[in-house]
Each structure stands twice: as C-alpha cells, then as structure tokens.
C-alpha positions, 0 to 999 in steps of 0.5 A: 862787794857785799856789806857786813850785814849782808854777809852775815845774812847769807852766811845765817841762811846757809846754816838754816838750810844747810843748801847753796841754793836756798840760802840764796833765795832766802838771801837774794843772791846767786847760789856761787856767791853763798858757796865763796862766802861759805868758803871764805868763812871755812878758811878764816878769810872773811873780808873786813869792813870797807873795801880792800885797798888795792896797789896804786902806781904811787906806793913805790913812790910813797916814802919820798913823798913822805921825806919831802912832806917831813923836810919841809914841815909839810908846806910842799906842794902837790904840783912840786912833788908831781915834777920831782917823781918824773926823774924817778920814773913816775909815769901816773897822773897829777891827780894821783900825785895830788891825792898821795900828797894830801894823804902823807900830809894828813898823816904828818899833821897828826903826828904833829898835833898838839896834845892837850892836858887836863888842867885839874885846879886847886884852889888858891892856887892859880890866877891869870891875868891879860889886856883887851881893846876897850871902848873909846871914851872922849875920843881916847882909847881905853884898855880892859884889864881882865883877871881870872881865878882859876879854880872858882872862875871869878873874873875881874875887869877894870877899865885903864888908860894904859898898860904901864907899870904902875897901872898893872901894879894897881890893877893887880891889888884891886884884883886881889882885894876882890878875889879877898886875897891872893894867890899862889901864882898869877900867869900872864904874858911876856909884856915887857911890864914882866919879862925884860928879856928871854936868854937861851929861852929862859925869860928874865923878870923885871926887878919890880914884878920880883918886888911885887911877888915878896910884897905880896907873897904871890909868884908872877909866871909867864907863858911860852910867848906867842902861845894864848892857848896856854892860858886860856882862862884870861884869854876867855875872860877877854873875848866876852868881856869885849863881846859884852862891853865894847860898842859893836853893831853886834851888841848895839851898845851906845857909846860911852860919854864919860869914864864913870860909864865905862867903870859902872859897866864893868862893875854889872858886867861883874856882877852879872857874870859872876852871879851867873852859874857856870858851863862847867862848874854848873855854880855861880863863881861868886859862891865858889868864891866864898869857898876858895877864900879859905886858900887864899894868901892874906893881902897886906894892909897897903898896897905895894909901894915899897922896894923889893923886899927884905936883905940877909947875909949869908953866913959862913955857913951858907946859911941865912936867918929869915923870921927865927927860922935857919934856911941853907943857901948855895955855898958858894953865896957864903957872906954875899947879901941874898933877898927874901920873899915868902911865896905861899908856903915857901920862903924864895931866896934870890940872889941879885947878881950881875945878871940880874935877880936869881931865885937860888933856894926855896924852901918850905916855910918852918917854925923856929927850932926846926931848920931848913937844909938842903943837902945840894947845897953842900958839896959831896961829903968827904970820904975816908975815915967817916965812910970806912967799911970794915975790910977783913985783915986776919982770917978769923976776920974774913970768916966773920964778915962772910956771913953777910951783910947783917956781920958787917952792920954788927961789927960797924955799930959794935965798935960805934957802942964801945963794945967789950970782947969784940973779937971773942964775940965774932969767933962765937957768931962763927961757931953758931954759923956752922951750927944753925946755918949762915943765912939764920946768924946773919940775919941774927946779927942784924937785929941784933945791931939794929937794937943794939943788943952787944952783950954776952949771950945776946946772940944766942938769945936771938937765935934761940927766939927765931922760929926757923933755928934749927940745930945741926947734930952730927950722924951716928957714923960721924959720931966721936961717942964710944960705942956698945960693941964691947956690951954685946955679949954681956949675960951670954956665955961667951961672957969672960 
C-alpha cells in the first residue's frame, strides 16, 4: 500500500500530464495504479493514514473480552480468556486471543487513568509536612522531619529521635519560625499524631492537632491515606533530602559521630537548597520567601503549650460573641458551650460533642458593629402573614392585579407606605391601561413602587415621561362627536 506521500506524488503527476501512462513514468508506478488512485481520488475514496484494519476471527468475540476485562478490573489472564471463548465457538489461536486481551486491557487503563490537575498556589496559603528514614547517629536511628512551602518551595528539614506528639508539635513552631509565619493550611498524612480515626471515610482529628490549629491560626488537613502523590511537595522534599543527607555508597557521605553533625548538616543542606534557584520558579526559595511573608499569618510570641483553645456560650439565639463581633451558630447548640479558634481570616466554631470535636460554623472574621449570620443556621422562615401576596376579592381588584407583576409590587409597598386612596389609585392605573396599553402601566407601576412614588398624579407623570407612551384615540367611525352633515348645504340654495 502506497504512503500518503506517495499518493500525493502520483496523484500531482497526472494532473501535470493529464496521462495514466506518464504520470507513471514520472511516479514510478504501473500506469493502473495511477488510474485506481485517480479514481479513488474522483469518488472521495482516498485511503487514510496507515493501513486499513481488517475483520479478525475475534471481533465476534470482543464484547465478552471486554465484560470480563471490566468484572475483574482487568487482572484476567489472557490463557483464562483463551479457555473460556471455546464453549463459545472460538475456533482461533491463543496468540490472537492473547493480543484482543492485551488490547481491551490497554483501553480499560485508559479509562481508568488518573487525571492530574494543575495545582496553581497562593501565597500563604499551603504548606506541607512528612517524615523520612535518617541516618544512624551512635547506633540509634534517626527521623528526618521535612516541611514545604508551597508557593515559594522553601524546605525545612530538622533531624528528630522520633515521630511522637510533642516532637511534631516543636518541629512544626521551628518551622513556622523559619518560613517567619504561618500558613493557612499545613497538609500531611493520616499518622495517628493526626487523624485518630477514619468514620464512613471522613478522618476524625486528634483533640491536639485541633488545639494546635486555634493557637496557631492554621488548619491541619490530611491526604486521601495510602495516596503520596496527593502532596507531592513533601514527598519531593523527602526523597532529596534522604539522596543528600543519609550515608549511601551513592553519595559517599561519612557516617555521623555525633547529633551536632547530623543538625549542622541539615542546616547547609538548607541553606544550599534554598539558596539554590528553582527548576520551576527558575528563582531561588529564599528570595521568594521574602515575598510570601507578606501572606503569611503572625506566629504568637510562645510556642503551643496551652490546651485548646478559648470557650463561649451559646445564647438563646444561637449566637456567640468572639472578639466584640456576634457570630451565628446551628440552632440546635442553643445554650451549649462551643470552642473558638480563628483560622486565617475566619473564625471556626466547633462543637465537642460525644463523638468528638465538630467544626459546626465558619465564618469570615468581621470587626465590631458588623455581625456575622448565616441563615442555614435557622430554620425556614415561617409563612403566612409575613409572606402574604395579594389575591384579588372584587373584580376591580382582579382587573388591577392583571396588569402584571409590576400592579402586584405596587399594591404590596403601597399599603407597606401607608398609603391614602389606595383603591381610587388602582381604578385609575386601570383607566390609563386601556389607554396607553398594559404592558406601559405595568412597568410604570414598578417604578413607581421601586421609588415609592404613591402620590396623586405620580402615575401620570411616569407614564407622561416614558419614551414609548403612547395615547390611544378613538376612530372617526367610533366617535360619539356630533357631526357636520346638518352644515352642508349652508350658502346654497337649498338653504332653509
């Protein structure tokens, strides 16, 4: 089969020579070959790119290789398929079997493939932390704790003993300090230091990660578990800092003698790599540091030590006072006791309840004078009298409110004004109906209740102003105006 290329040639010499026969001496083909391209070329037939696929002994079959690739997530094998098609007839090889198999198995990956996201980062905003293997210091083993800006990739790495509470909760202040503040969200994994327990998929956070968060004004999230590629900064900042600071016969770095060692090599390590512009950023982290602390959240003078947080009462309007400024609250926490905490630039109400710590309400932070609502967190407003609409009880009444929508809104902030002569008003808005036309009172009606303007003569005004009125005047023949047929012989002589 010829190539694209070479049909195009022999197709170009034809139309140069307008012969079968010299077009292919030109192209260096038979003469029948130009004559079935020409042809193919008159009826819109030209093949496409790459050869044509042609019918294989296990296309009848395809669409139960295709149910059992998808029953079984595609782990079936190819010699399982190949036994399983013989009580259907399958008469070919394994070999073909083995190639449809690893076909539909290609295609079932695909549809399967994750999708990655850009993730576009805001300054201030995210950070992330994880734990690597460290070097043996005096025979004992140590753990690298590796934080991560986001936006600005500054990295952190400070050698620890172990993975326990109090060591995460110092690790994450010195690594506040050095990013000079903190951010909005910290992202790490499911370790039990973070999440105590997972509950229909949702992970429950221990009681001190919660207390951290409200002394610091950061949110502490946690990843999808068994999933690393969801924070890959963290898991990045791991992987070089292991390559560059644990003894390998890759590396050729000496053994540590002491844990003064080990600390002053994560220090340089620091300050190389930040110092260092980045592959993406293509500028050092450092100097974009000095930019993203501007965004950042100012730490607190100490360090955590305290218990979680600061308490309020709930009123009996589910309301709750936090810094001179009235935040709303589910109704149903009415007089219980609710924790505080600001998270950035909101404040986090959370309720501690027999199932542990809830987050119930967040709101954005608000100055004093300026309260905070959430309407979900009232029920329904009642209907009746505060949701009347007008329904018509006379039929003056029902002419009005026909006009449209614009009567209805009049009549309702009418009677709202306390307005006089309500009902001679509506006959008249009728009377101007039928002479300037419904849709032009309508729309007059709710301007007028738009601005309030109920007075006499308001109407009229409106509708004298609008560019589109138009007056509607009866037809000679519908005129009740006398006429002049008893003038028309006047200064004749038939004149009596």
């Amino acid at each position: 089969m010829k190539s694209r290329e070479e049909i195009m040639e022999i197709l170009e010499a034809f139309d140069l020579t307008g012969s079968l026969r010299d077009a292919g001496e030109l192209a260096g083909c038979s003469h029948h070959t130009v004559g079935r391209y020409v042809a193919k070329r008159d009826a819109g037939e030209l093949p496409e790119d790459g050869p044509q696929r042609r019918e294989r002994i296990i296309d009848p079959f395809l669409p139960k290789i295709e149910e059992w690739v998808e029953r079984s997530d595609g782990k079936i094998r190819a010699d399982v398929v190949f036994d399983k098609l013989g009580p259907f007839g399958y008469s070919g090889s394994e070999r073909t079997v083995r190639r449809a198999v690893a076909e539909v198995k290609a295609n079932h990956r695909r549809g399967k493939r994750r999708v990655y996201r850009p993730w576009i980062t805001e300054p201030g905003m995210w950070a992330q932390w994880d734990w690597g293997t460290g070097p043996t210091v005096a025979g004992r083993a140590t753990v690298l704790f590796c934080a991560w800006l986001a936006w600005c990739r500054f990295r952190v790495v400070i050698p620890c003993w172990d993975r326990t509470m109090p060591t995460l909760i110092g690790c994450l202040d010195r690594s506040m300090r050095a990013f000079g503040g903190a951010p909005t969200y910290w992202l790490t994994d499911n370790e039990r230091t973070v999440t105590i327990d997972h509950v229909a998929g949702v992970a429950v956070r221990h009681p001190e990660m919660v207390a951290i968060g409200g002394h610091y004004g950061i949110t502490i999230a946690t990843c999808v578990p068994a999933d690393p590629e969801s924070k890959g900064g963290s898991e990045a900042t791991v992987r070089v800092a292991k390559a560059d600071l644990v003894p390998t016969d890759a590396n050729l770095i000496d053994d540590y003698g002491s844990w003064a060692e080990l600390v002053a090599a994560c220090e340089a390590w620091m300050v190389e790599i930040n110092s260092r512009p980045h592959r993406v950023t293509r500028r050092p982290p450092v100097e974009m540091l000095a930019e993203e602390q501007q965004r950042l959240h100012r730490l607190p003078e100490r360090p955590y030590t305290a218990v979680f947080g600061e308490t309020r009462k709930v009123s009996w309007s589910a309301t709750i006072s936090y810094g001179g400024v009235t935040y709303s609250v589910p109704h149903t926490l009415a007089d219980a006791r609710v924790w505080v905490r600001v998270d950035g630039d909101e404040i986090v109400v959370t309720h501690c309840g027999a199932s542990g710590p809830v987050a119930v309400a967040r709101h954005r932070r608000s100055t004093p004078g300026h309260p905070m609502i959430d309407d979900a967190h009232y029920p329904p407003r009642p209907s009746g009298p505060l949701t009347r609409q007008p329904r018509a009880s006379s039929a003056a009444e029902a002419e009005f409110l026909a006009l449209g929508e614009g009567a209805r809104l009049w009549l309702i902030e009418a009677a709202s004004a306390g307005t006089s002569r309500v009902k001679m008003k509506m006959a008249e808005a009728v009377q101007f109906g039928r002479l300037h036309g419904t849709a032009l009172v309508d729309t007059a009606l709710g301007q007028a209740a738009a601005y309030g303007r109920f007075a006499d003569g308001d109407l009229a005004s409106i509708l004298a102003a609008s560019p589109t009125s138009e007056l509607h005047a009866a037809a000679d023949e519908h005129s009740l105006q006398s006429g002049t047929r008893a003038w028309q012989h006047y200064g004749t002589g038939g004149q009596q």
